[in-house]
N, C-alpha and C positions, 0 to 999 in steps of 0.2 A: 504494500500500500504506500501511497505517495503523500506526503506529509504538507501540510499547504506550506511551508516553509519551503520544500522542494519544489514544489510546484509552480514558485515565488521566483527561487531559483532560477529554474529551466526558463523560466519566460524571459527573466532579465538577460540571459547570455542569448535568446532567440533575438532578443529585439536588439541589443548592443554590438554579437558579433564575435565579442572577448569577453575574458575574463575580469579586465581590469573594468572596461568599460558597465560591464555586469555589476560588480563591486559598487562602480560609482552611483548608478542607479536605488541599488540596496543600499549607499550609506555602508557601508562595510568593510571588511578588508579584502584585498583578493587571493592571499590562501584559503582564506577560508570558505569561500563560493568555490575554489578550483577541489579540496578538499568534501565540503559537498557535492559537488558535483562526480567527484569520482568513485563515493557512497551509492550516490544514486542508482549509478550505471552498475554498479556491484549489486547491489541489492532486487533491481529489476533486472539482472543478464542479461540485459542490452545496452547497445552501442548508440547512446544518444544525438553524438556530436563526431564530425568528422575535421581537424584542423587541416584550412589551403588559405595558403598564401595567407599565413597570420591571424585568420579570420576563422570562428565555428563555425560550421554551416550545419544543418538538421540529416541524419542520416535517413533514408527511404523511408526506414523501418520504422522509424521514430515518426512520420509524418498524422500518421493519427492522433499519437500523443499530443503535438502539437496541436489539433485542431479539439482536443477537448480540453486543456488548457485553457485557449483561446475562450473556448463556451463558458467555462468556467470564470475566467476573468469578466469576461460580456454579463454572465447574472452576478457578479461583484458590484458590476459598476452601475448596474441596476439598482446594486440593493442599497449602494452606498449617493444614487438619486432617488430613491424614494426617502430616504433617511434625511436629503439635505430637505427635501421637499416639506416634511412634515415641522421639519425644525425653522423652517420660515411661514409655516403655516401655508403654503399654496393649498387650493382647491378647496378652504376648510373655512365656516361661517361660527363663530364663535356667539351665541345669542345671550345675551346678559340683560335680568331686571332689577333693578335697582328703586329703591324709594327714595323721593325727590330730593330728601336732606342730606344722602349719601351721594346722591347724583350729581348734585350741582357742581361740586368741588370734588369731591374724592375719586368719585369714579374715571373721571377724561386725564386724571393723574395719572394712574396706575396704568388706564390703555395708554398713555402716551409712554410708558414703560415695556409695555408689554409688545404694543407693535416696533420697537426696536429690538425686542427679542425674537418676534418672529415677523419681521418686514409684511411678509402678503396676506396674514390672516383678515379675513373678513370679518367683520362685527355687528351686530341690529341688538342696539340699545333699547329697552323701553323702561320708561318710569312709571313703576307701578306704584297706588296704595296700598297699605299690605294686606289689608282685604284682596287685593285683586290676586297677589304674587300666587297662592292656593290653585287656582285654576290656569294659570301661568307655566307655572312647573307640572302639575297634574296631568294634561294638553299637552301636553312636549311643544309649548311655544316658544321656550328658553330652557338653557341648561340649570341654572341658577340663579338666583334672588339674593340682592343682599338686604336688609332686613333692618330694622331700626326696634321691632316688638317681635316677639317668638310667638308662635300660634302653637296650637295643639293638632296634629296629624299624623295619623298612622303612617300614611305615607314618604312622608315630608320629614330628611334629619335638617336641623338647627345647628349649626356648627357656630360656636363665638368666632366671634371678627373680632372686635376692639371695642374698649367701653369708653363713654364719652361723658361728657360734664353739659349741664346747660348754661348760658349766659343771659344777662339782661342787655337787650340792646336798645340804644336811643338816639334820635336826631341829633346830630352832630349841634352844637352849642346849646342842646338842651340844661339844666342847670345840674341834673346829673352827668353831664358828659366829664365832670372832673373825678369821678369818682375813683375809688379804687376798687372797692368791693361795695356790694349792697345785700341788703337782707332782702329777705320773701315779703317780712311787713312793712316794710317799704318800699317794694314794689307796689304792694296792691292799693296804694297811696293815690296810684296816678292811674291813668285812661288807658286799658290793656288792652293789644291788640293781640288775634292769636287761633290756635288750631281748637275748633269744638272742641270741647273736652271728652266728648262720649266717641269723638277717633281715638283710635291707639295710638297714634303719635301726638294729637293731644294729650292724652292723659300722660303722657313724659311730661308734658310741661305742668301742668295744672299737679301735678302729685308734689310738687317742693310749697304751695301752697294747703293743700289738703293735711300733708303728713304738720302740718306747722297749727290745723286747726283756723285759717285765714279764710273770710271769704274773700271771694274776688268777683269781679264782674268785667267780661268781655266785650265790650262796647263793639269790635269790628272784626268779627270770624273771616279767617280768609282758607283754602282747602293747603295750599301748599306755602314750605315758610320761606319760599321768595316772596311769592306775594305779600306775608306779614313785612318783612324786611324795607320793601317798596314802599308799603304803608307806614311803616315808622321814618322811613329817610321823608318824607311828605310831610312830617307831623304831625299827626292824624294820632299816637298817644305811642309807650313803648310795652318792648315784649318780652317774652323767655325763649328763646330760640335754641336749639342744641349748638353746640361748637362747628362742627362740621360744614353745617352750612355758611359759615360766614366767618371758614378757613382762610387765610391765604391773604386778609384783604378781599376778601371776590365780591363784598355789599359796600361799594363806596356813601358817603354821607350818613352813616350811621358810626355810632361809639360802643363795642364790646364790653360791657362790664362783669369781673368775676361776681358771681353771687356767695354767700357769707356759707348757708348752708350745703351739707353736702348733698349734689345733684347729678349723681354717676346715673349712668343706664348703659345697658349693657346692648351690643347689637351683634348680628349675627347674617350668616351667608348660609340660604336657605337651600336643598339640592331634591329632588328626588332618591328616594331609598333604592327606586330597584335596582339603580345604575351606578356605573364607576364614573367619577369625574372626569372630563378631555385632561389633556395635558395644558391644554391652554386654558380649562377652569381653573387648575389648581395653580397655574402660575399667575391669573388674572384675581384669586384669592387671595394670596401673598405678597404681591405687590400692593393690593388694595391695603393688607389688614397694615402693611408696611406702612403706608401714607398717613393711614388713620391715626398709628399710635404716632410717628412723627406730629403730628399735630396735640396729640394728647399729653405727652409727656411735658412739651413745654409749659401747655395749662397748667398741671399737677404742680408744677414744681412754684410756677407764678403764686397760686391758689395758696401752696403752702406758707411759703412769705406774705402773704395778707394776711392770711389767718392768724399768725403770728404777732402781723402789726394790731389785729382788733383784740388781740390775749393779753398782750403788752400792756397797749390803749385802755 
């Protein structure tokens, strides 16, 4: 039997001619291609190579050998173009749902990560509510959901992403824009703008008031929290927004303020149970959970030097 290391061999001294030039092909030395090469011929009782005029040439007998080699190289470099193929993503539509707060900023981050890992992957984004993600993933109309609230389904695993903090945001020169931190009761001080509270991404925001025992009253419901966002840069009153969305800088004319209590929530990337993730889910997972906690960490750390300043204080 011929060892794909010989088989490696034989091709390098078909297509160079010599030994030496064999070598140079392999990266190697040339005793030792001449050395296997004269294993080979031992081993198989045939006469592979005929030396004229300096040069190897294939002997008759050898001539099949050479043309199953050849086959053999030919499904190599098939398998080593399917392989480049998959790892740029050719031919392959990658489907991702995402809920609007995750979407806005974190999602078109991590695809911008990701299509430099595999340049021609195809993509079809939708933002869903997480009402909607259930029948999304269910339907095989995406591979995955990233998730802001975990649902209860048989079908459906919940994998964590990264957990997030909420903030109070306000019209830039509003009188809290100097703030550092603010509390839930005084939030509810002022004109709330903000997600129904009987949505589940409402209820992220309304629970830092409920767990505090505060009512609150929502003067201007809006479904997704750019729209809130829009509505506070206008003046129209401020809100609890989660971090994620108003990542980066990405809500110009509003002011970010940490909130006093703690207002962690946890988010997750929702998949269908009966199937294995693509390779480009799992790398579109990673990069995402990657972007997320990069924005988390700096909060935590801010959050805890306030907390600090109002212990002190």
């Amino acid at each position: 039997m011929l060892t794909l290391r010989q088989i490696e061999v034989i091709r390098a001294i078909m297509i160079a001619g010599t030994i030496s030039g064999a070598a140079k092909l392999l990266a190697v030395s040339s005793p030792g291609i001449s050395r296997l090469m004269k294993h080979t011929e031992r081993t198989l009782r045939l006469k592979l190579f005929e030396r004229r005029h300096g040069r190897y040439v294939p002997t008759p007998e050898a001539n099949d050998i050479f043309e199953q080699i050849n086959g053999v190289y030919k499904k190599v470099d098939d398998l080593h173009y399917t392989l480049a193929r998959i790892e740029r993503g050719g031919d392959i539509e990658l489907r991702i749902g995402s809920v609007p707060s995750i979407c806005h900023v974190m999602v078109p981050r991590a695809i911008e990560k990701l299509k430099r890992k595999h340049p021609d992957l195809r993509l079809d984004i939708n933002i869903l509510k997480i009402e909607e993600a259930l029948d999304y993933l269910l339907l095989g109309k995406g591979e995955i959901a990233a998730m802001s609230y975990k649902l209860d389904h048989p079908g459906i695993d919940f994998v964590p992403l990264s957990i997030g903090e909420l903030l109070c945001i306000v019209p830039e020169g509003h009188e809290l824009a100097g703030r550092e931190v603010i509390s839930a009761a005084e939030i509810v001080r002022h004109e709330l703008i903000g997600i129904d509270p009987n949505d589940p991404y409402g209820r992220i925001m309304a629970e830092i008031f409920s767990r505090q025992g505060l009512g609150y009253d929502i003067v201007i419901k809006a479904r997704f929290g750019t729209t809130v966002c829009s509505l506070v840069r206008a003046g129209l009153g401020i809100a609890v927004i989660d971090q994620f969305t108003v990542a980066h800088g990405s809500m110009q004319g509003i002011v970010a303020i940490p909130i006093a209590e703690p207002t962690q929530f946890q988010t997750y990337v929702a998949i269908k149970n009966d199937k294995a993730p693509s390779l480009y889910a799992e790398t579109f997972v990673a990069l995402l959970r990657q972007e997320m906690d990069a924005v988390v960490r700096p909060r935590a750390t801010m959050a805890a030097r306030t907390a600090g300043k109002i212990t002190s204080g």
